[in-house]
SEFIZA-3560 file (N, C-alpha, C; in Angstrom, 3 decimals):
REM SEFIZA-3560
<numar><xx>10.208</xx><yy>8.675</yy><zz>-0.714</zz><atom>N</atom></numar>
<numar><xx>9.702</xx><yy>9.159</yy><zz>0.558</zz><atom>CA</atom></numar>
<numar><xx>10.853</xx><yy>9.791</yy><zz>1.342</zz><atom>C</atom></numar>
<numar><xx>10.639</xx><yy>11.048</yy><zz>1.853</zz><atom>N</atom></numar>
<numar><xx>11.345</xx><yy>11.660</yy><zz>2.614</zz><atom>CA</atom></numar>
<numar><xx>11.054</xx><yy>11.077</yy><zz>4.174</zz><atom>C</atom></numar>
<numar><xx>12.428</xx><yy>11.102</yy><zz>5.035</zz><atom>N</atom></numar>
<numar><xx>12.436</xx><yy>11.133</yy><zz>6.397</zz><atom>CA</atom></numar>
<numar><xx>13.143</xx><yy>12.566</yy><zz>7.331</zz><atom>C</atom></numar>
<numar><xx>11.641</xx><yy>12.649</yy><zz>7.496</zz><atom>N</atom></numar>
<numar><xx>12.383</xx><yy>13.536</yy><zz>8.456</zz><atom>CA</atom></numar>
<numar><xx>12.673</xx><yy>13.183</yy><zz>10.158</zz><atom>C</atom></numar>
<numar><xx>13.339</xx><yy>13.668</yy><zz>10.819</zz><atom>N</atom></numar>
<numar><xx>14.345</xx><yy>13.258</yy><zz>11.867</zz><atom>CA</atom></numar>
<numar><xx>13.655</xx><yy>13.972</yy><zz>12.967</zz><atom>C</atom></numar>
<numar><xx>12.868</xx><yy>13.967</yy><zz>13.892</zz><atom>N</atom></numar>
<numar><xx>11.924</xx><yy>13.878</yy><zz>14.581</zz><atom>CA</atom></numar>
<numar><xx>12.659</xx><yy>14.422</yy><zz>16.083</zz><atom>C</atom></numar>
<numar><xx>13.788</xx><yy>13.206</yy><zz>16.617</zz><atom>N</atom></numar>
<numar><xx>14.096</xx><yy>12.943</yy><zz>17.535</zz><atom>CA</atom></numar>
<numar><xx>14.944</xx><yy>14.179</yy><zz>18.218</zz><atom>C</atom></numar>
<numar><xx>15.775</xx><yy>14.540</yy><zz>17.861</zz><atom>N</atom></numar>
<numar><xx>16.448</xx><yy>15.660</yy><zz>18.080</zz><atom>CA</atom></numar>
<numar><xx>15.236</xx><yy>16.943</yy><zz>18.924</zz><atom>C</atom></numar>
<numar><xx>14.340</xx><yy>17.044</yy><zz>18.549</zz><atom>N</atom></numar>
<numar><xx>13.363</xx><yy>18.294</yy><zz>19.008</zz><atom>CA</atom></numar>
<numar><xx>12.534</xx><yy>17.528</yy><zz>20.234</zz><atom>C</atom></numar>
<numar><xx>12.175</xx><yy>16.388</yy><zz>20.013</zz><atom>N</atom></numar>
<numar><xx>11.717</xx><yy>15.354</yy><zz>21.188</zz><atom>CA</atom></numar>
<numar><xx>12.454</xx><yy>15.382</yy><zz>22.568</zz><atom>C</atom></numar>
<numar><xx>13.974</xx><yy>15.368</yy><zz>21.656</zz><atom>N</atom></numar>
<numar><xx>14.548</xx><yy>14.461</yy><zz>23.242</zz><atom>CA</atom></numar>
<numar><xx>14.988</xx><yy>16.185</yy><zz>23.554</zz><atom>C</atom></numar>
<numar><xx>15.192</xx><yy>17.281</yy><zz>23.056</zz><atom>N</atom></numar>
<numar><xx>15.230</xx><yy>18.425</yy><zz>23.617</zz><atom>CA</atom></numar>
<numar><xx>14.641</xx><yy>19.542</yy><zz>24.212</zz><atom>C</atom></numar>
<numar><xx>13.026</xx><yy>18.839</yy><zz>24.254</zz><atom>N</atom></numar>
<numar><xx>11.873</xx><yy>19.396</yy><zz>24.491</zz><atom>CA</atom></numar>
<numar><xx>10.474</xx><yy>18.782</yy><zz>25.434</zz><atom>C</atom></numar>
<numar><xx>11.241</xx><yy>17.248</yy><zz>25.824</zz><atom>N</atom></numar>
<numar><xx>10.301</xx><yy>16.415</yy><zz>26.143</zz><atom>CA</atom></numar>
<numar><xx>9.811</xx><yy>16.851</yy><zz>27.587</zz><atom>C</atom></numar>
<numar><xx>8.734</xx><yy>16.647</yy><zz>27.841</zz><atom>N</atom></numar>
<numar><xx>8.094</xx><yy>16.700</yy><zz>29.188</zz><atom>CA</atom></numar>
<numar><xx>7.479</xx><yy>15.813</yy><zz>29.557</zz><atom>C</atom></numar>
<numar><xx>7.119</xx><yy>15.229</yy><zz>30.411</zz><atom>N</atom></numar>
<numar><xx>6.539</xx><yy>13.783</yy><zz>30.660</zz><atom>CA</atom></numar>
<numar><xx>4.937</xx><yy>14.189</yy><zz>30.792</zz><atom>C</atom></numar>
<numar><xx>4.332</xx><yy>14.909</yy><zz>29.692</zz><atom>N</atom></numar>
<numar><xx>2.211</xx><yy>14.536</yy><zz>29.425</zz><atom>CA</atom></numar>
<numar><xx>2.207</xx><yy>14.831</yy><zz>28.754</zz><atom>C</atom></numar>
<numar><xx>0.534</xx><yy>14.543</yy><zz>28.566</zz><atom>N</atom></numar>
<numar><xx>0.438</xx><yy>14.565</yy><zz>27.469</zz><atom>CA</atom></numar>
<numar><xx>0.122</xx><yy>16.070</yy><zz>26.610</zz><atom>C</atom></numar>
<numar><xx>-0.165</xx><yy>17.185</yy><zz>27.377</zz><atom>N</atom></numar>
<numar><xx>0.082</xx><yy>18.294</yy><zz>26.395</zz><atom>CA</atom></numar>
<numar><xx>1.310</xx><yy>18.277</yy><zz>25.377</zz><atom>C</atom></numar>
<numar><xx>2.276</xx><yy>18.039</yy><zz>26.052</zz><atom>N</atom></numar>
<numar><xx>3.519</xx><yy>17.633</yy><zz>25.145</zz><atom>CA</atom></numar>
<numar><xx>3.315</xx><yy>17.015</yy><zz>23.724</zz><atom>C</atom></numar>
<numar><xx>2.835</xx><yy>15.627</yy><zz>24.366</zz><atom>N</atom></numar>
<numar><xx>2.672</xx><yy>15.071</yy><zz>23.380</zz><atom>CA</atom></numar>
<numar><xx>1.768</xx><yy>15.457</yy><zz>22.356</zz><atom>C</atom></numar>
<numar><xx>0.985</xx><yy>15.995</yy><zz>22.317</zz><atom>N</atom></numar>
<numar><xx>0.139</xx><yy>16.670</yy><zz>21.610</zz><atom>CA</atom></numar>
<numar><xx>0.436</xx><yy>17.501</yy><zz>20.502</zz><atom>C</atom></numar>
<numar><xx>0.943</xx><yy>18.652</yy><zz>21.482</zz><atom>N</atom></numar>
<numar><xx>1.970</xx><yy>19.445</yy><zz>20.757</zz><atom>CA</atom></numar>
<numar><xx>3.014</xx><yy>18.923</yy><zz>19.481</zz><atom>C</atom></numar>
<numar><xx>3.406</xx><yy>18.067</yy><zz>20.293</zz><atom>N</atom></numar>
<numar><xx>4.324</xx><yy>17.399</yy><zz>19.204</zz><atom>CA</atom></numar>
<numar><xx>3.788</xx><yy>16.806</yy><zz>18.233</zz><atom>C</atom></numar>
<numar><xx>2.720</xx><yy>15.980</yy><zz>18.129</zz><atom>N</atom></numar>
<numar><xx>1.851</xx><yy>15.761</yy><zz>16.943</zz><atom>CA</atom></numar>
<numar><xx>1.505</xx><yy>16.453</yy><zz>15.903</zz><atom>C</atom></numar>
<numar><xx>1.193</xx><yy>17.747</yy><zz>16.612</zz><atom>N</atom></numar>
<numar><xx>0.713</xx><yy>18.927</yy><zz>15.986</zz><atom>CA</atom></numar>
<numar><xx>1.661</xx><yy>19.776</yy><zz>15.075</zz><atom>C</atom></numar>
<numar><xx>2.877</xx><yy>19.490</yy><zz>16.031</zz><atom>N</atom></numar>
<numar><xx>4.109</xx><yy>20.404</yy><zz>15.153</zz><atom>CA</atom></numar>
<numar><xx>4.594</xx><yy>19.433</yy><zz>13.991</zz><atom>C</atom></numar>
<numar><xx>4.548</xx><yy>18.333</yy><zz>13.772</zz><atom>N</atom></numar>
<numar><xx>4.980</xx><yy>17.747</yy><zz>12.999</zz><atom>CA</atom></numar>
<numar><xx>3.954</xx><yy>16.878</yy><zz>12.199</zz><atom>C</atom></numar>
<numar><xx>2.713</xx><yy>17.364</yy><zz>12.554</zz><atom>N</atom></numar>
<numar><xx>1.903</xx><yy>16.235</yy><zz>11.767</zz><atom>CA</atom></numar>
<numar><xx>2.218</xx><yy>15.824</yy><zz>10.513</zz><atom>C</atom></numar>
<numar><xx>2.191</xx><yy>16.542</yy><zz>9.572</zz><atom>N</atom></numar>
<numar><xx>2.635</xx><yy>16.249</yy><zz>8.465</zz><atom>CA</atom></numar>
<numar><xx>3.987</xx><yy>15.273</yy><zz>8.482</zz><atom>C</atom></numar>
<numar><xx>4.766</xx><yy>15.517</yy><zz>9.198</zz><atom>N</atom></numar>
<numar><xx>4.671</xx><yy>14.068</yy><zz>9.110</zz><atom>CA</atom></numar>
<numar><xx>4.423</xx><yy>12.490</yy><zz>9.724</zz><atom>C</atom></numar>
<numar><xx>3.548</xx><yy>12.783</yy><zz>10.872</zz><atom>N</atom></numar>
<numar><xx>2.755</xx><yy>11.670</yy><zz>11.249</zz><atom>CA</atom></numar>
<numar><xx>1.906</xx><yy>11.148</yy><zz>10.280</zz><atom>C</atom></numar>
<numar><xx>1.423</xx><yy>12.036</yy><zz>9.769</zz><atom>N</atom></numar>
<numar><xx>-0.001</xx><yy>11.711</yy><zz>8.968</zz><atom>CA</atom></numar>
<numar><xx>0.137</xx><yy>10.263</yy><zz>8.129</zz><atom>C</atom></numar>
<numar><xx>0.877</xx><yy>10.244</yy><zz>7.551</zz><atom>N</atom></numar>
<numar><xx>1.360</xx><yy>8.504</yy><zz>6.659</zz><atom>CA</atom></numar>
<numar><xx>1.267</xx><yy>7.383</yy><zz>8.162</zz><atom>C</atom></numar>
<numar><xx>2.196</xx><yy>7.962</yy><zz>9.277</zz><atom>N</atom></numar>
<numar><xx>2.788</xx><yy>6.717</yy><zz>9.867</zz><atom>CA</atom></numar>
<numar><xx>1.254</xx><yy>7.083</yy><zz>10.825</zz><atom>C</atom></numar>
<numar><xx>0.014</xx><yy>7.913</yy><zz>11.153</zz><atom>N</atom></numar>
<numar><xx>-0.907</xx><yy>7.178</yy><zz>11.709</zz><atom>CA</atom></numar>
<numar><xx>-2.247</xx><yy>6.784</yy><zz>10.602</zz><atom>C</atom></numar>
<numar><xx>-2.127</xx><yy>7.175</yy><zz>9.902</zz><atom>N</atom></numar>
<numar><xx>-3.100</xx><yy>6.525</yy><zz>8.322</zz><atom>CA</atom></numar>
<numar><xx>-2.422</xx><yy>4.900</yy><zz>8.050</zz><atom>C</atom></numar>
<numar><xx>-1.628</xx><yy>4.592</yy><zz>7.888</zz><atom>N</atom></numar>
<numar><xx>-0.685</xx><yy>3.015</yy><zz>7.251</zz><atom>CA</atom></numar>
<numar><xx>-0.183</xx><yy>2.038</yy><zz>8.854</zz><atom>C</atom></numar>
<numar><xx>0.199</xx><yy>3.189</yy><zz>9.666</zz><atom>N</atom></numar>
<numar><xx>1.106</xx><yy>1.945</yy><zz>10.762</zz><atom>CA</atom></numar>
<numar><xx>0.994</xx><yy>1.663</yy><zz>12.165</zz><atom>C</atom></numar>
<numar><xx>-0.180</xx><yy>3.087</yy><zz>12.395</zz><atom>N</atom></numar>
<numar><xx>-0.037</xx><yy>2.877</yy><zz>13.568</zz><atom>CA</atom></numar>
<numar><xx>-1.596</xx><yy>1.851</yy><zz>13.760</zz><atom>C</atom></numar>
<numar><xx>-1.683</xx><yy>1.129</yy><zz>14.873</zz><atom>N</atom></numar>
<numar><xx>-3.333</xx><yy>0.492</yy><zz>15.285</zz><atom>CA</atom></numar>
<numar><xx>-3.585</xx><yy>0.696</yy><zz>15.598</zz><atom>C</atom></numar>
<numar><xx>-3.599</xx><yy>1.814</yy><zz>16.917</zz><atom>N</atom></numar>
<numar><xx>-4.535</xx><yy>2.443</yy><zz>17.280</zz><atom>CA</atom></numar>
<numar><xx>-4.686</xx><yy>3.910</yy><zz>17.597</zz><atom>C</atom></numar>
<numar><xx>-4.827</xx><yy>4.449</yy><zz>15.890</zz><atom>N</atom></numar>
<numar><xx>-4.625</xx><yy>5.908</yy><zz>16.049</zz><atom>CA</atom></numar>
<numar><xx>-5.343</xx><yy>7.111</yy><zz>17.117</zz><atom>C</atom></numar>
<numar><xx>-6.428</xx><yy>6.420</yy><zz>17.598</zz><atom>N</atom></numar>
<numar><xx>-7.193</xx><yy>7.314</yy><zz>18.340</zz><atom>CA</atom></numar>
<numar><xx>-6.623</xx><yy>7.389</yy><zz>20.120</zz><atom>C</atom></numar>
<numar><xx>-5.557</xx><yy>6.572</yy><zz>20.401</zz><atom>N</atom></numar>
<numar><xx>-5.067</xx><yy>6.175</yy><zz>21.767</zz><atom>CA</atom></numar>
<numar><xx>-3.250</xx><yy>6.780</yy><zz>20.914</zz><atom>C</atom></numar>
<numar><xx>-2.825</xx><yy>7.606</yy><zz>20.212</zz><atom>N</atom></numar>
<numar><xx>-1.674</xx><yy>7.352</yy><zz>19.815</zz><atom>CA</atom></numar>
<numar><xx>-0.624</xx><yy>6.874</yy><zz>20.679</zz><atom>C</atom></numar>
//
């Protein structure tokens, strides 16, 4: 399993809502997709 490094574009891009956050889901889903399928509990509130 590859990791990719997330944080760097987060902490240089962050805005405090949730369009943001969204966005950011979106840009990286691939690789959310494992960690909200396996880890997260409550994927629909991420």
């Amino acid at each position: 399993m590859k990791v990719h490094n997330t944080v760097p574009y987060f902490l240089e891009n962050y805005e405090p809502h949730e369009d943001f956050l969204e966005h950011y889901y979106r840009k990286f889903s691939s690789d959310f997709e494992q960690y909200f399928l396996f880890h997260c509990k409550n994927p629909g509130e991420k």
